[in-house]
C-alpha positions as CSV (number, residue, x, y, z in Angstrom):
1,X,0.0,0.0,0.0
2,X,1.4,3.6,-0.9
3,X,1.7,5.9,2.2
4,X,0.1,9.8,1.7
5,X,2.9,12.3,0.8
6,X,3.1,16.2,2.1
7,X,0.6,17.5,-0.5
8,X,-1.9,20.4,1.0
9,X,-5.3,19.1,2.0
10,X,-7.0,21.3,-0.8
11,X,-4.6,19.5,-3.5
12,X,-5.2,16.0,-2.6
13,X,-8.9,14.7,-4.2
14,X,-10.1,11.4,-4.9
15,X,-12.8,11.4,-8.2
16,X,-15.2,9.0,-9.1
17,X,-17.3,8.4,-12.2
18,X,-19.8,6.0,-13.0
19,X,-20.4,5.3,-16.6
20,X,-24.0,3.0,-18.4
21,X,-22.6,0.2,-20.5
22,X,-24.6,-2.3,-22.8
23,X,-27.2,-4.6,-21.6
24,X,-27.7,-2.9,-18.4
25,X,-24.3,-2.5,-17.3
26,X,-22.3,0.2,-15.9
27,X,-18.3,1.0,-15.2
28,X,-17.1,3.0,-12.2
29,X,-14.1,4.5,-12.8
30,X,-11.9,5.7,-10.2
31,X,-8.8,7.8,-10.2
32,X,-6.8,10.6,-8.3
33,X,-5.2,10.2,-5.3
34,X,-7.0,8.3,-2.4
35,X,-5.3,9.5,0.8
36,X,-6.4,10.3,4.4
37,X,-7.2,13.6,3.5
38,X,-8.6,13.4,-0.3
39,X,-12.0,15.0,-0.6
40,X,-14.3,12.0,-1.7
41,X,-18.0,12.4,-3.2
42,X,-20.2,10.6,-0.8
43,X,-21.2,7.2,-1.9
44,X,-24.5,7.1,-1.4
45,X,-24.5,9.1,-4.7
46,X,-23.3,6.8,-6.5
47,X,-25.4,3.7,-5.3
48,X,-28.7,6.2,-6.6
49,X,-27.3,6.3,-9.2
50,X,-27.1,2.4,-9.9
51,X,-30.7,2.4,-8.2
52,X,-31.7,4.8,-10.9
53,X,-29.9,2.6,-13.9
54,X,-31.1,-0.9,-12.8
55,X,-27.7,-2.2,-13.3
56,X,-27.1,-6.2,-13.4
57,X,-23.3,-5.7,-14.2
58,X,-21.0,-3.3,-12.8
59,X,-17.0,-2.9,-13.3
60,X,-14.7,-1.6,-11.0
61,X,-11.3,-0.1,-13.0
62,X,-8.7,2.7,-12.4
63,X,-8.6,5.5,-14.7
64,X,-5.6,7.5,-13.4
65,X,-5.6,5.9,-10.1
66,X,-2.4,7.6,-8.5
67,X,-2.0,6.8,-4.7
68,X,-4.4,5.2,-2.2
69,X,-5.0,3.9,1.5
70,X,-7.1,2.3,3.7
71,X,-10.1,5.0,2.5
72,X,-10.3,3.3,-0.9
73,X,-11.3,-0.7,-0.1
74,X,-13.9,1.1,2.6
75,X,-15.5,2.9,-0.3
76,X,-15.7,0.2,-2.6
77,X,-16.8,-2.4,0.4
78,X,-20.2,-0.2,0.7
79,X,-20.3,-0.3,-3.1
80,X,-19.6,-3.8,-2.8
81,X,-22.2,-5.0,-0.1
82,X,-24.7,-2.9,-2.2
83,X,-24.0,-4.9,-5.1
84,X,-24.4,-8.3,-3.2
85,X,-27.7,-6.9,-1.5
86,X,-29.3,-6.3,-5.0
87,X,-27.8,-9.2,-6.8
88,X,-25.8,-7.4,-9.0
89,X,-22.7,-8.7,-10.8
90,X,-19.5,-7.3,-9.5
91,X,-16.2,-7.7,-11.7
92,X,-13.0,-5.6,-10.0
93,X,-10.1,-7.6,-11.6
94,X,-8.8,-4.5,-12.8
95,X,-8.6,-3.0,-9.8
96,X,-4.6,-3.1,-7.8
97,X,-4.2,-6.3,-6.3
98,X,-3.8,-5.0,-2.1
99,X,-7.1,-3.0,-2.9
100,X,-8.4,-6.5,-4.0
101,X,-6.6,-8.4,-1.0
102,X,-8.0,-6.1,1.5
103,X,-12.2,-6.7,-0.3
104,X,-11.3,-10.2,0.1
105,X,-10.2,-10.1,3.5
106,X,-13.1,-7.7,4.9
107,X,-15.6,-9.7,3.0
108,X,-14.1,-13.0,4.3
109,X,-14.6,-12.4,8.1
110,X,-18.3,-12.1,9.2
111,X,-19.3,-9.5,11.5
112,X,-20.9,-11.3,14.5
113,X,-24.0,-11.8,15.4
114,X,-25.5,-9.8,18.1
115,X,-22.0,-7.2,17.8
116,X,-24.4,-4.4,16.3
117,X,-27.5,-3.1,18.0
118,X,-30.9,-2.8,15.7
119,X,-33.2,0.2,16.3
120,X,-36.6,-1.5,15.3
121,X,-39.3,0.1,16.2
122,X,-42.5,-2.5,17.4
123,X,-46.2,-2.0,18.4
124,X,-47.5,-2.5,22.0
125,X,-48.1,-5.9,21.4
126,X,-45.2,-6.9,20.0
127,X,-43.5,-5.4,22.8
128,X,-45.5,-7.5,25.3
129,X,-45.2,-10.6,24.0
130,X,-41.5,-10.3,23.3
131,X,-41.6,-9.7,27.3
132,X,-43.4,-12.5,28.1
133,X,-41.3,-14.9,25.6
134,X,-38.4,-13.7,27.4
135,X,-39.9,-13.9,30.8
136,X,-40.8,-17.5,30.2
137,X,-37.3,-18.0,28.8
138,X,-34.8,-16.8,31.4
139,X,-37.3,-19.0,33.8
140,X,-36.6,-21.9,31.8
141,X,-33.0,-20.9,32.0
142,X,-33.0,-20.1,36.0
143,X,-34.9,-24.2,36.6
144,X,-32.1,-25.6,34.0
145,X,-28.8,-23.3,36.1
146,X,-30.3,-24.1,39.6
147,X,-30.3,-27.9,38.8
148,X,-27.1,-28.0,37.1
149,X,-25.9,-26.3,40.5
150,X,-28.0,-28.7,42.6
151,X,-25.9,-31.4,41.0
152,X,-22.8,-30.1,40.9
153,X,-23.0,-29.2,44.8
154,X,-23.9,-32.8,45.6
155,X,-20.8,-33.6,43.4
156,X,-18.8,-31.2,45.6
157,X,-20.1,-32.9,49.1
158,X,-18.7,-36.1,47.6
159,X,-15.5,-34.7,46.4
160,X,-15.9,-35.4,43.4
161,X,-16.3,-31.6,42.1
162,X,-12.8,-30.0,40.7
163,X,-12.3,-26.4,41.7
164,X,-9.4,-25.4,42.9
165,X,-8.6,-23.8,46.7
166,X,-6.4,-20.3,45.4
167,X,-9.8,-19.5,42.8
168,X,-12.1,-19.6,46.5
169,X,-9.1,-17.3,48.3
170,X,-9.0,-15.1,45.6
171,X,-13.2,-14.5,45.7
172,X,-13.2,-14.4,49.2
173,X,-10.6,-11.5,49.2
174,X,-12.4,-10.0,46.5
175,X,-16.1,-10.3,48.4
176,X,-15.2,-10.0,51.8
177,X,-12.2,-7.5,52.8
178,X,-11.9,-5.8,49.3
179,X,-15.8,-4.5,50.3
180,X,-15.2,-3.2,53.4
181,X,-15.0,0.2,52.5
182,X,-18.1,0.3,50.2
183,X,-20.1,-1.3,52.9
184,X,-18.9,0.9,55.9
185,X,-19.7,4.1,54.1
186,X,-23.3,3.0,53.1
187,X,-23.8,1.4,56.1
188,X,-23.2,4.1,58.1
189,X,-25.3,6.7,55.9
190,X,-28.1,4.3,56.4
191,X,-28.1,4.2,60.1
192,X,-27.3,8.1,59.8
193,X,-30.5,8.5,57.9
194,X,-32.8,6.0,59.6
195,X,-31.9,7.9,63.0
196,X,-32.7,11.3,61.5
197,X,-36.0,10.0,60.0
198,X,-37.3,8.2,63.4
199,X,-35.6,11.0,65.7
200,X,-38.2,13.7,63.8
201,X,-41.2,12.1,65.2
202,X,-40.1,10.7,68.3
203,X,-38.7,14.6,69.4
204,X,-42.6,15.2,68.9
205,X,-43.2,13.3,71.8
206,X,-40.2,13.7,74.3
207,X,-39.5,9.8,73.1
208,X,-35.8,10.3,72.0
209,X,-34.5,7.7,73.7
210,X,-35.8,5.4,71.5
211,X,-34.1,6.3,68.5
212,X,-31.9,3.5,69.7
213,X,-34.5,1.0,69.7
214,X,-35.3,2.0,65.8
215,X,-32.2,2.0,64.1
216,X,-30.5,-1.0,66.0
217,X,-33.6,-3.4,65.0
218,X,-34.6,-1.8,61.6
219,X,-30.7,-2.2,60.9
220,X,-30.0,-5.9,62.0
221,X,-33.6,-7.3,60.9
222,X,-33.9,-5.5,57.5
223,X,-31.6,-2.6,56.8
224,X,-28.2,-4.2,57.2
225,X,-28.7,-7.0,55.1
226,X,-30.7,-5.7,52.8
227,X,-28.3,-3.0,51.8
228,X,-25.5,-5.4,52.3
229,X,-27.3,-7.9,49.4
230,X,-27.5,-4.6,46.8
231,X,-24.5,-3.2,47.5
232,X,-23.0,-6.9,46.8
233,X,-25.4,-7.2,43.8
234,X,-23.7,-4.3,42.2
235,X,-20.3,-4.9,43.1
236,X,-19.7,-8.6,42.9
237,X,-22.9,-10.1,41.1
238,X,-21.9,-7.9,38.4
239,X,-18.5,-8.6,38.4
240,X,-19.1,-12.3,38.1
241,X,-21.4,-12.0,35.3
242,X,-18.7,-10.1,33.5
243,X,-15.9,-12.7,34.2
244,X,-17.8,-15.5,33.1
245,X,-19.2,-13.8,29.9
246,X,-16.2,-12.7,29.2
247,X,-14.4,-16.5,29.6
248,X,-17.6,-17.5,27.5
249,X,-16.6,-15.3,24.5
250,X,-13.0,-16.3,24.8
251,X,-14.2,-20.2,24.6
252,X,-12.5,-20.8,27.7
253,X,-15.7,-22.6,29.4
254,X,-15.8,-24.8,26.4
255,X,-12.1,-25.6,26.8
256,X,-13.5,-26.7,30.1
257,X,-15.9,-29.1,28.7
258,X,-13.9,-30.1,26.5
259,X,-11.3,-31.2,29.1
260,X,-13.6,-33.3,30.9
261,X,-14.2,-30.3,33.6
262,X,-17.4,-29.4,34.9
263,X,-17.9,-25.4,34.6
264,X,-20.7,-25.8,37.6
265,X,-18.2,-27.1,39.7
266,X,-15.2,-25.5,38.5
267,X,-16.5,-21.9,38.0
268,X,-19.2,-21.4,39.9
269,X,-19.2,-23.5,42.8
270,X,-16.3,-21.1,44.6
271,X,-17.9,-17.8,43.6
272,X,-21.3,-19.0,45.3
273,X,-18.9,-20.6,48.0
274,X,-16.7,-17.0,48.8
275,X,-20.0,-15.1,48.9
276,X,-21.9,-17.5,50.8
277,X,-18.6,-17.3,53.4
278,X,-18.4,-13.3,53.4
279,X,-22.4,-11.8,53.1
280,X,-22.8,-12.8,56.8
281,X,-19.8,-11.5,58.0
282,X,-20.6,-8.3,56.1
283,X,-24.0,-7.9,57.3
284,X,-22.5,-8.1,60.7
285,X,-20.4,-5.5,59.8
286,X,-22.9,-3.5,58.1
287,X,-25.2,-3.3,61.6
288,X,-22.3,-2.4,63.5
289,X,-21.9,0.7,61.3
290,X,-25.7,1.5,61.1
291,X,-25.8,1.6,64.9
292,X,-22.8,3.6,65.3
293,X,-24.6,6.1,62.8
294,X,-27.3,6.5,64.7
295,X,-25.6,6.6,67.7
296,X,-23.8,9.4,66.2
297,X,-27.1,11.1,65.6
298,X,-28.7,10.6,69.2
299,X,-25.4,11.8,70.6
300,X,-24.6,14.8,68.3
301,X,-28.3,16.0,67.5
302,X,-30.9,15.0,70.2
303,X,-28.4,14.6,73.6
304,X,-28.9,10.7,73.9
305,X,-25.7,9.7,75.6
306,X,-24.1,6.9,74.3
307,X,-24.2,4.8,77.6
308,X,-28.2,5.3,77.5
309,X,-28.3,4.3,73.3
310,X,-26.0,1.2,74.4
311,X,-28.6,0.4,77.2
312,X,-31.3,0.9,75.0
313,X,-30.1,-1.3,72.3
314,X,-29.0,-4.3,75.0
315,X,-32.8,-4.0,75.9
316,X,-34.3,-3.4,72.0
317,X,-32.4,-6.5,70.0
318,X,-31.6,-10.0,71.1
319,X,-29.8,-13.0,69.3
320,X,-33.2,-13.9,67.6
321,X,-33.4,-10.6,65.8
322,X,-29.4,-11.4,65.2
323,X,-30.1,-14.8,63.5
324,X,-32.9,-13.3,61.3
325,X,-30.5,-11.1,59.5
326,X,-27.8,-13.3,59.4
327,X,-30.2,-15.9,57.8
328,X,-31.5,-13.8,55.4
329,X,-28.0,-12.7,54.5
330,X,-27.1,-16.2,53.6
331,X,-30.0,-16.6,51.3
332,X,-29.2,-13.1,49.3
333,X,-25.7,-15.0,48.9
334,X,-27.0,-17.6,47.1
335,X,-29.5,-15.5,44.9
336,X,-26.5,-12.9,44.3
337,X,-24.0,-15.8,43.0
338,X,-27.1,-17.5,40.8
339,X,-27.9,-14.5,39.1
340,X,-24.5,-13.4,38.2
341,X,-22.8,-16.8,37.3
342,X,-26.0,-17.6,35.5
343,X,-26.2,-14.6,33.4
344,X,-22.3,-14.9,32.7
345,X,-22.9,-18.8,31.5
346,X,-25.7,-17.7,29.6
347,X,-23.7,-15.1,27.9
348,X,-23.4,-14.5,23.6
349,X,-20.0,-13.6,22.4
350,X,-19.6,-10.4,21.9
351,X,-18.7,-7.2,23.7
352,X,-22.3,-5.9,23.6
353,X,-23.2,-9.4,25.4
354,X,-21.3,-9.1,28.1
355,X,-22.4,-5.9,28.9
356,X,-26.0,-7.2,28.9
357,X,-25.4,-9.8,31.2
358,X,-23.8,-7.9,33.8
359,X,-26.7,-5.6,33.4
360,X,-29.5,-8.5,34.0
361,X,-27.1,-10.0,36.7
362,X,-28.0,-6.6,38.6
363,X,-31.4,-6.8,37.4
364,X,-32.6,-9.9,38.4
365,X,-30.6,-9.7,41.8
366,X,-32.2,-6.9,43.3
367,X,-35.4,-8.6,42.1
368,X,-34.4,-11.9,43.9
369,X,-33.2,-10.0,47.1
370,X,-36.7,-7.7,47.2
371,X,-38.9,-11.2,47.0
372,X,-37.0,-13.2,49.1
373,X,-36.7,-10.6,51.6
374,X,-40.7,-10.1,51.4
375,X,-41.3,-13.7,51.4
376,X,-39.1,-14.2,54.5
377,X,-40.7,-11.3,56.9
378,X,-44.4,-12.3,56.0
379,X,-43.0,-15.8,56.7
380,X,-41.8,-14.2,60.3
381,X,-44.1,-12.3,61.2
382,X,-46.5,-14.9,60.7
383,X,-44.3,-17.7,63.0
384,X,-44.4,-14.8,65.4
385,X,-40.0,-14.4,65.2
């Protein structure tokens, strides 16, 4: 390929012409020089053009052609494609062989499916049922992962499930202490802004004292593992969704297979395992910070001293209220590390895809965490716990 010489912008131009043959067929003839910076008539005129003649033959030949780059096989390649799209007969033997190497190569490699993003527009009802196909789809596809994973546990409590010990050290560094800081600074906003919320109404009635009582049971019953699960959702559901999809476009989980290694198992299996190990110690964390916001709020807004808000809490919470969140925080690990690995095994292969799955991963996390969590109180409340 020739590279573009020191000629002025204004000097350098590219020209194209487009001449009717016999029995319906045309010649485009191209000549100048075909640099970076050659001004170039838009092709879209010349495919009207073509339109407008109802061409069955057209022939691609330089006329003059003096110097050209990368710009002249991605003119032609439109001019090309059209051709294809409209069953025309393309002939460009005339043409220089790199420009006819690099048409060759481009049209050689297809682009892949799902890379580009369609803008289709669809009515109502085409919208709904595409929703409800794709609902009853990723259900189909949640029953299929959970068994897989049922299986590949019970294979793991046999040991006969392959995974290997620095993978489960690595997530559990990467779930537990690498969230610390995340957690601790939400956390404590949380309890900051629970206190402030209940501390409003109970002033109204002289009842400041328990604030205490508020915060420390809204956080270790709901608040703490609740925000605990999203925060996780975001951070590590996401994360694994992305690390699987993008070993799925790579074909490394197929290498798997093909080496006689279960993906469930070898994959998955210590994700679910590091978050499983790390949400309750989290959530614990996470209360401990919600009461000391709201401690800080008692003490610095409404004159609760902190020996009284200690008191208060000692008489407000007990080990039952404990256990609930600490339960509920396993279950959110479990949801957390389906969604995520699922979505990340369920991947396509392209860029695009792996972006949508740690998208859904989110998605359908906070949707698992919400029901579950609503499931579990009405289940509570109605067990009297």
């Amino acid at each position: 390929m020739r590279k573009a010489d020191s000629t002025h912008q204004s000097d350098i131009v590219a020209r194209v012409a487009l001449r009717r043959g016999e029995n319906a067929a045309a010649i485009l003839e191209i000549s100048g020089r075909w640099l970076r910076d050659a001004r170039i008539e838009p092709v879209e005129r010349i495919l009207t053009e073509l339109e407008a003649q109802s061409v069955k033959r057209l022939t691609i030949r330089p006329d003059g052609l003096e110097a050209w780059d990368s710009r002249l096989p991605c003119y032609l390649l439109k001019i090309a494609d059209y051709c294809v799209a409209k069953a025309i007969e393309l002939d460009i033997g005339a043409l220089p062989q790199g420009v006819r190497d690099l048409l060759a190569l481009a049209r050689a490699v297809p682009e892949r499916s799902g890379a580009r993003r369609h803008q289709e527009r669809a009515s109502l009802l085409v919208n709904i049922g595409t929703r409800v196909l794709g609902l009853i789809k990723d259900s189909r596809l949640l029953i299929v992962f959970v068994g897989e994973l049922i299986l590949a546990v019970w294979a793991a409590l046999r040991g006969r499930a392959r995974f290997r010990l620095l993978d489960l050290f690595i997530f559990v560094q990467d779930a537990g202490p690498n969230g610390f800081a995340i957690v601790s600074l939400i956390s404590l906003l949380v309890g900051l802004i629970l206190a402030f919320v209940g501390a409003l109404q109970l002033a109204m009635f002289g009842a400041q004292i328990y604030i205490a009582d508020l915060v420390a049971l809204g956080t270790v019953r709901e608040m703490g593992p609740l925000m605990t699960a999203i925060i996780m959702s975001g951070r590590t559901g996401a994360a694994y969704a992305a690390q699987l999809g993008t070993m799925n476009v790579n074909s490394e989980i197929d290498a798997l297979k093909t080496m006689g290694i279960s993906p469930m198992a070898f994959l998955v299996i210590p994700r679910m395992l590091a978050l499983v190990l790390m949400m309750p110690l989290l959530t614990l964390y996470a209360d401990l910070m919600g009461i000391v916001g709201g401690a800080a709020v008692s003490y610095g807004a409404f004159d609760v001293s902190l020996i009284q808000y200690y008191h208060e809490i000692a008489k407000a919470v007990d080990i039952a209220d404990v256990a609930v969140g600490f339960c509920k925080s396993l279950v959110f690990a479990v949801l957390i590390a389906i969604a995520g690995c699922m979505r990340g095994m369920a991947c396509g292969r392209s860029a695009s895809a792996v972006g949508d799955a740690a998208t859904a991963a989110v998605v359908d996390s906070i949707v698992y965490i919400v029901v579950s969590d609503s499931l579990i109180t009405l289940v509570l409340n109605q067990l009297k716990i």
